[in-house]
N, C-alpha and C positions, 0 to 999 in steps of 0.2 A: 454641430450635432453632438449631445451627448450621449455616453453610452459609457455600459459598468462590467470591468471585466474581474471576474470572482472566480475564486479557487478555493477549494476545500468546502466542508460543511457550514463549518463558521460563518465563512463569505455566501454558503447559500443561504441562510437565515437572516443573513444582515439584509444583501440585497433583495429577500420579499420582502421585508419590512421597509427596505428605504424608498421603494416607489412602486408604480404601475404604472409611469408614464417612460421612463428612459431605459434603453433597451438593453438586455444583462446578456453576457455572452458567461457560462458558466462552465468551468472546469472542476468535476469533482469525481471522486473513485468510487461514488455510492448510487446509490436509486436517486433521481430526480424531481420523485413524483408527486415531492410538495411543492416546487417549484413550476412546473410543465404536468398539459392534460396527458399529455404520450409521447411515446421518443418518436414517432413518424408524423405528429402533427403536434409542438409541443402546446400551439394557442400562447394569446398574450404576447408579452415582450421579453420572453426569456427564450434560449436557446443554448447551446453549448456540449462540450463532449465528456463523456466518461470513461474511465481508466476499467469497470465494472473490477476494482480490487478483491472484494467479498467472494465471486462466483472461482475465483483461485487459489484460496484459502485450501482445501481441501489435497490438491494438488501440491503446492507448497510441505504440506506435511509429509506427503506421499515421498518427497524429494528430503526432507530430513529424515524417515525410516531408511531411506537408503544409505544415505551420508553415516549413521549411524544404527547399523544394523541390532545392537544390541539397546534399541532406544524403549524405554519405557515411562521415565516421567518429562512431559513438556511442558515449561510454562510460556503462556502465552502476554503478551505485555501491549497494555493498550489504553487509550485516552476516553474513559466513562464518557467524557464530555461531548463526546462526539457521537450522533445518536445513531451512527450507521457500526458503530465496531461494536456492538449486544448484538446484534443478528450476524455479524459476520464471524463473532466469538461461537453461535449456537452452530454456523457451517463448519466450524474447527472441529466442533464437540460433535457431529456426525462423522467427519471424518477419524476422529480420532478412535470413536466406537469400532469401527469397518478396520482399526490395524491394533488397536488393541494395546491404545495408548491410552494413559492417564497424564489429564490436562489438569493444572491449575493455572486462572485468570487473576495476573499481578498489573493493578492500576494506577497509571501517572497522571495526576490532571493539567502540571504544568510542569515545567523542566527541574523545577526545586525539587519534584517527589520523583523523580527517575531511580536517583542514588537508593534513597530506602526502596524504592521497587526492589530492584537490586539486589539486596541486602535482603528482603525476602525469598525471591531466588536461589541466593546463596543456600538460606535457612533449607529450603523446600530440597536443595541438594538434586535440583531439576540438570538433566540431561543433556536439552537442548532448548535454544528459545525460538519464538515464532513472534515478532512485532507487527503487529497491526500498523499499517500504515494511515496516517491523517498526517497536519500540517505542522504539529506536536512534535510528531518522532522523524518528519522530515527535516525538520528544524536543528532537530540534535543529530543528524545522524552520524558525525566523528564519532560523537560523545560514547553512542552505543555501541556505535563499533570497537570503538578503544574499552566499554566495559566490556563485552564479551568476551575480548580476548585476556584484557586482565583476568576475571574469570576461567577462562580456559572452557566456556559454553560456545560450541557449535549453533548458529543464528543465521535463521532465514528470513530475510527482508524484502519488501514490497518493491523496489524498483532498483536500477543498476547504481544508482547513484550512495548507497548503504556498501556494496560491495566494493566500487572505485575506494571508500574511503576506508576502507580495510576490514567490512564485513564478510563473514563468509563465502553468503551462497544470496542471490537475488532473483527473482522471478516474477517477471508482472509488465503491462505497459509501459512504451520508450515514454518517458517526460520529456524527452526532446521534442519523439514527432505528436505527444500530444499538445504542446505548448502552438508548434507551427500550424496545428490543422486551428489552433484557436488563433490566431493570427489572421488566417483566411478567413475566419467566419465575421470577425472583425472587420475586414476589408468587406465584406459582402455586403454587412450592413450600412458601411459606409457610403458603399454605392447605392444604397435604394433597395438592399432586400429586406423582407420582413422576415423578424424573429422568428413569429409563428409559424414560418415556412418551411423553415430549415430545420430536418432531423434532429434530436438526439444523435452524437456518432459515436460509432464506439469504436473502441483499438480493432487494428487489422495486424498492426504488429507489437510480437510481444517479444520480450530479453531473458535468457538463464543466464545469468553470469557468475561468474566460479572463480572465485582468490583461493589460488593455489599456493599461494604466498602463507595467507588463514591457516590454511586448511595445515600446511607443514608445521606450524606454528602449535596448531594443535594437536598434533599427532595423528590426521588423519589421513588416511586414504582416499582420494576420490574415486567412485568408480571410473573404470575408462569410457562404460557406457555413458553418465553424466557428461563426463567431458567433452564425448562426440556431440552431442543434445546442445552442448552452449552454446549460447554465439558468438558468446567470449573469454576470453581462459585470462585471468589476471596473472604472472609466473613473477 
């Protein structure tokens, strides 16, 4: 039997195009709903889970005014190419209205243009940065993390695995446990279930994790509140 197991937005657009006969098990941190008629009954031969990265945006910022109480200008760094980080940029841009930050949105399309992103950054003499997570900036994530701190920009990032590699601060869905519930949905279909049947799932569990290692490095204070909040203190 075959079957197509995709990640990220990329991989959703390729897999509608590549068929409607072999069944796609999809992993992605955005809306689904060019792919699947609903997350409780998706129809057809997709299925799969999401990370809903976009709906924490907001949240994330909230966790860098803290980090940085005297924060005013953020820039936000993100993959145009990816059609889910323009709406996930406009939930920034509410939140950031609500704290009474000023946002500018710096674009990489592929890992060649991160550096001048960067170098924009620098220019704009921004505060703190917030990365849009896609498969782009997961791909780089040493890289980013090693610019921030070269910089000396305080950076909050989409999943724990930005902070393991010596980003700041991370907040979002385990990629661990969502790689294994797609493993199971895999296995399901293997056995005889149909796509169509099986929900949309979303995270049950989410990560803050905190390099306190970063954070020294940049002369920050974490609050101690933050600290209790993680579920992992990097030292």
């Amino acid at each position: 039997m075959d079957l197509l197991l995709v990640a990220g937005d990329q991989g959703l657009r390729a897999a509608k195009e590549a068929t409607a006969a072999i069944p796609i098990v999809v992993v992605a941190c955005d809306p689904l709903d060019s792919l699947v008629a609903s997350i409780a009954r998706p129809g057809g031969k997709a299925t799969g889970l999401t990370c809903i990265s976009s709906d924490l945006a907001g949240k994330r910022l909230q966790m860098l005014k803290e980090l940085v109480p005297a924060l005013v200008r953020v820039a936000v760094l993100y993959n145009p190419e990816d059609r889910n980080k323009a709406p996930e940029y406009k939930q920034v841009e509410e939140a950031a209205r609500s704290l009474n930050l000023t946002l500018r949105a710096f674009e990489a399309r592929s890992s060649g243009e991160i550096d001048s992103a960067f170098a924009g950054i620098v220019t704009y003499r921004a505060q703190a940065l917030m990365t849009l997570a896609d498969a782009l900036m997961n791909f780089n994530l040493k890289r980013l993390a090693d610019l921030g701190m070269k910089n000396q920009l305080p950076a909050i990032y989409g999943f724990r695995e930005f902070a393991d590699a010596g980003g700041l601060i991370s907040y979002g869905a385990s990629l661990h446990w969502t790689f294994r519930r797609a493993a199971s949905y895999v296995d399901k279909i293997f056995r005889g279930a149909s796509p169509s049947d099986l929900p949309i799932e979303q995270p049950t569990k989410f990560e803050l994790v905190i390099n306190l290692k970063t954070a020294k490095a940049l002369d920050l204070d974490v609050p101690w509140r933050l600290q209790q909040l993680a579920d992992d203190v990097i030292e």
